[in-house]
N, CA and C of each residue as an Amber inpcrd file, in Angstrom:
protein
   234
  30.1110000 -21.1250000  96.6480000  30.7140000 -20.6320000  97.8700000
  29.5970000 -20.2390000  98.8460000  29.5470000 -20.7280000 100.1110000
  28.5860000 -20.3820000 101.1580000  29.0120000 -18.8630000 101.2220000
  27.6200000 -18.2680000 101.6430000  27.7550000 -16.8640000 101.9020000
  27.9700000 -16.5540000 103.9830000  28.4290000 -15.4970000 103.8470000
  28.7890000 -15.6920000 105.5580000  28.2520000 -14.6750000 105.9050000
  27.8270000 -14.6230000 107.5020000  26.6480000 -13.8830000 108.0280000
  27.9170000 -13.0690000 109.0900000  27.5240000 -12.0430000 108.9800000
  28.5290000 -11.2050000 110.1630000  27.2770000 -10.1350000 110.9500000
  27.9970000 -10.0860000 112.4140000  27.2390000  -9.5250000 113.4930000
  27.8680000  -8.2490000 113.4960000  26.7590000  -7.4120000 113.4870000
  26.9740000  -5.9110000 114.0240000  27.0600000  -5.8510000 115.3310000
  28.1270000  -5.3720000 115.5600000  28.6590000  -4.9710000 117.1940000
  28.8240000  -3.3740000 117.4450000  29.2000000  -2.7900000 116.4140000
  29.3730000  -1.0790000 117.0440000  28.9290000  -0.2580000 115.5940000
  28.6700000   0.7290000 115.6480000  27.4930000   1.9290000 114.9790000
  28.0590000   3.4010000 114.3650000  28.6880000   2.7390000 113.6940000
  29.5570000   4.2010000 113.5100000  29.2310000   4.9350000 112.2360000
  29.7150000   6.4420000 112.1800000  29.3200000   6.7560000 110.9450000
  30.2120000   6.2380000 109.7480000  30.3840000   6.8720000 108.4300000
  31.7030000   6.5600000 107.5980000  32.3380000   7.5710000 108.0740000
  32.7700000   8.5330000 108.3550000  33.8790000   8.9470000 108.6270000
  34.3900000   8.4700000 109.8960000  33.5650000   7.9320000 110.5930000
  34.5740000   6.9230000 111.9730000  34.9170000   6.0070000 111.6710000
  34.6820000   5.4320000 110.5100000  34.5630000   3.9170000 110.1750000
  36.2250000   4.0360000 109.2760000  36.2390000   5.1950000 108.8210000
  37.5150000   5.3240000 107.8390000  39.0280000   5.3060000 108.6990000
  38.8860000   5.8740000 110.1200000  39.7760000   5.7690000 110.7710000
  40.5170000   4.3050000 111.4280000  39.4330000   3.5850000 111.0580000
  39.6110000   1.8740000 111.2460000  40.3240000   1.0870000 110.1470000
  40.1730000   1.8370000 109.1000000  40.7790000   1.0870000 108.2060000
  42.5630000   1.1280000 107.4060000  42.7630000  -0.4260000 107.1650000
  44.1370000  -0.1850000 107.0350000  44.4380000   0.8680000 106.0180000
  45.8210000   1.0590000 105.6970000  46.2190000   1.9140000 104.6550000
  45.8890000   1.6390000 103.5580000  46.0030000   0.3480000 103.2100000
  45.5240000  -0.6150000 101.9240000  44.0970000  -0.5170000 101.5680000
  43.6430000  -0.6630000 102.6150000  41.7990000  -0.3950000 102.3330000
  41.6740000   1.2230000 101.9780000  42.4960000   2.0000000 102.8110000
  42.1930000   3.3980000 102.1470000  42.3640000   4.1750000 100.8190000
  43.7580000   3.6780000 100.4640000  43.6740000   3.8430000  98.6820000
  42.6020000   3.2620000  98.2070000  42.4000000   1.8060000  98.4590000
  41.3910000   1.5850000  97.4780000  39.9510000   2.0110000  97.7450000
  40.0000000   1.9610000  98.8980000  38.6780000   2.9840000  99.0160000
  38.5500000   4.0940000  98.0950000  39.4250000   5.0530000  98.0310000
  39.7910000   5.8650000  97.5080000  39.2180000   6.0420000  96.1270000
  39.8110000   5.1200000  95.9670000  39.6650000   4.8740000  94.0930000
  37.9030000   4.1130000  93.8070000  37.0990000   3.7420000  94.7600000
  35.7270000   3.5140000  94.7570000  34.9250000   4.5300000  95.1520000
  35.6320000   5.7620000  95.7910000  34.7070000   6.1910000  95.7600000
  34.5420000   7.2560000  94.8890000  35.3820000   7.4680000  93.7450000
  35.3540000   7.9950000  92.6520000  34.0240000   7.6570000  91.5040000
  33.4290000   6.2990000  91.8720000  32.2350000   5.5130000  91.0920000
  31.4280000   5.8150000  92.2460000  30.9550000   6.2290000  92.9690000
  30.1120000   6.4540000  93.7940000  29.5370000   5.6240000  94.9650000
  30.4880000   4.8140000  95.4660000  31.0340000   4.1370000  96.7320000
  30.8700000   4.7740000  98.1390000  30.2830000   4.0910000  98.8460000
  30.8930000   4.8820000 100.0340000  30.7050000   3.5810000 101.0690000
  31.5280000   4.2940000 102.5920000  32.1570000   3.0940000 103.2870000
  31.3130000   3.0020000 103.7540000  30.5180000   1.5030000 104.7300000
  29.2750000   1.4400000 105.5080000  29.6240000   0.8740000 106.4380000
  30.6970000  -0.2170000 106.7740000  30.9670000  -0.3920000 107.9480000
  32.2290000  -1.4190000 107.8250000  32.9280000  -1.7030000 108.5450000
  34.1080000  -3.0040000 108.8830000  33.6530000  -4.0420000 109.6040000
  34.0650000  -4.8680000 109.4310000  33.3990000  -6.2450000 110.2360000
  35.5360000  -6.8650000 110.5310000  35.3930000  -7.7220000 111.7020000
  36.6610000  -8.2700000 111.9860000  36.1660000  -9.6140000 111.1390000
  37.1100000 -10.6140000 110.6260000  36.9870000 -12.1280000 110.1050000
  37.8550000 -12.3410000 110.6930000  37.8340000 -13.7450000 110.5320000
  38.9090000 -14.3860000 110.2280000  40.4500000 -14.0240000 109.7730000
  40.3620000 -13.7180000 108.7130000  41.6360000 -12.8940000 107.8450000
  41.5120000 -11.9010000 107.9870000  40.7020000 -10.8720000 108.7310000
  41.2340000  -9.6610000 108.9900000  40.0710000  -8.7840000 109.0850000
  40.4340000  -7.4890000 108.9430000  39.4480000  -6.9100000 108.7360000
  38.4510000  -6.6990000 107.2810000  37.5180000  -6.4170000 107.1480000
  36.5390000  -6.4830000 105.7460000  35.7200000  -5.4010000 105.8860000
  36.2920000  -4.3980000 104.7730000  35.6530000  -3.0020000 104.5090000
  34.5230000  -3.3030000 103.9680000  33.5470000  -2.8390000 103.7460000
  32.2980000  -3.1850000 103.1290000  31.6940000  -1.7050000 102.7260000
  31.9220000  -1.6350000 101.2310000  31.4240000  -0.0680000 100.5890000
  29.9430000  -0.2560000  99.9450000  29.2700000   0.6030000  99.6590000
  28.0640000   0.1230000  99.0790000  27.5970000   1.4120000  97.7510000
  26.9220000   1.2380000  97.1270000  26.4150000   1.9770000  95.8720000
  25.2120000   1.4460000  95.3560000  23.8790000   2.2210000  95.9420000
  22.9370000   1.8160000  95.7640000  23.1660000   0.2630000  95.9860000
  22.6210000  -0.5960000  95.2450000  22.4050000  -2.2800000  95.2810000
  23.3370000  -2.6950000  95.4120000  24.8230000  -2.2110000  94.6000000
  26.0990000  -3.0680000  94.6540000  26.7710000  -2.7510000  96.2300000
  27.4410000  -3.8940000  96.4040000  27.9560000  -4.6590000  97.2170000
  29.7190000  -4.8740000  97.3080000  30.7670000  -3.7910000  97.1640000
  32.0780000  -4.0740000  97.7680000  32.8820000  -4.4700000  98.7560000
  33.7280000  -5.3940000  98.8730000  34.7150000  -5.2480000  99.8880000
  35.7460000  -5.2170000  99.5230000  36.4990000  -4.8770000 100.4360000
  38.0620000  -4.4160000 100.3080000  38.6470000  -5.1550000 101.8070000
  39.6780000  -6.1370000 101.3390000  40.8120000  -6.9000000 102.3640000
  41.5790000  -6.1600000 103.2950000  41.7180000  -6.8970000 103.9650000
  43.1540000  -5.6330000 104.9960000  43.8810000  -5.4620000 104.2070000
  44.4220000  -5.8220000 103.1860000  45.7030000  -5.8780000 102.2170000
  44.7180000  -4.9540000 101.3550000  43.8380000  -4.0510000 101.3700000
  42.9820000  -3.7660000 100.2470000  42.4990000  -4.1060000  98.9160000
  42.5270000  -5.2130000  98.6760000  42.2660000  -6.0230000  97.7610000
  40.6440000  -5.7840000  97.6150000  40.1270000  -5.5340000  96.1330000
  38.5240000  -5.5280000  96.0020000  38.2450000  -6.6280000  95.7020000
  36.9850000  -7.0230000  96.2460000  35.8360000  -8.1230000  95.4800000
  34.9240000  -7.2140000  95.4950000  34.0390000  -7.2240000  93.8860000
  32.9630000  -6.8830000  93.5660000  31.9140000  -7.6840000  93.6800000
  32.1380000  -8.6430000  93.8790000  31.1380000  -9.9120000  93.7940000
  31.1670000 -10.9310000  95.2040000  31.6030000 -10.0360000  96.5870000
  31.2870000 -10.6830000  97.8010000  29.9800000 -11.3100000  98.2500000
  30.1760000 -12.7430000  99.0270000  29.3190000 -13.8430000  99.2570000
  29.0980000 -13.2760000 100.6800000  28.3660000 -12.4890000 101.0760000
  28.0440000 -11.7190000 102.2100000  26.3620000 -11.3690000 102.0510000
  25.6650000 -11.4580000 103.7210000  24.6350000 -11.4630000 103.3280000
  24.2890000  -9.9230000 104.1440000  23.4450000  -9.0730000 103.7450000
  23.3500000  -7.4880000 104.5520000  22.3220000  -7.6750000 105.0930000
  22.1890000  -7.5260000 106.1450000  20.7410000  -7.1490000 107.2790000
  20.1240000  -5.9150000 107.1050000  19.0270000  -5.9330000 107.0210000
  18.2240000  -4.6310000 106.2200000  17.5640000  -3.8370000 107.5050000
């Protein structure tokens, strides 16, 4: 699977970033950040919006429908 490159457009903290997200992304947020997760930013796609949590090295997202992938083909700008 090609990995996809997304543009940063706006700078927010996580707690501004949480007010963006659907209801679906917020339970499951929820439940990640119990493992030591936290939110870093939303990007718009295609299909919607894409939560993007982080923990040290690992790499989450969560769907508008909040659905997790642990193993997203996304590349992070350092």
């Amino acid at each position: 699977m090609a990995q996809k490159k997304y543009e940063r457009k706006l700078v927010l903290d996580p707690n501004q970033w949480w007010e963006h997200l659907s209801l679906a992304q917020k339970f499951s947020a929820n439940s990640l950040f119990q493992y030591g997760y936290q939110l870093a930013f939303i990007r718009d796609t295609e299909e919607g919006k894409l939560a993007v949590l982080l923990r040290e090295d690992d790499i989450v997202t969560l769907s508008e429908e909040g659905d997790i992938d642990s193993e997203p083909s996304i590349i992070l700008r350092t």
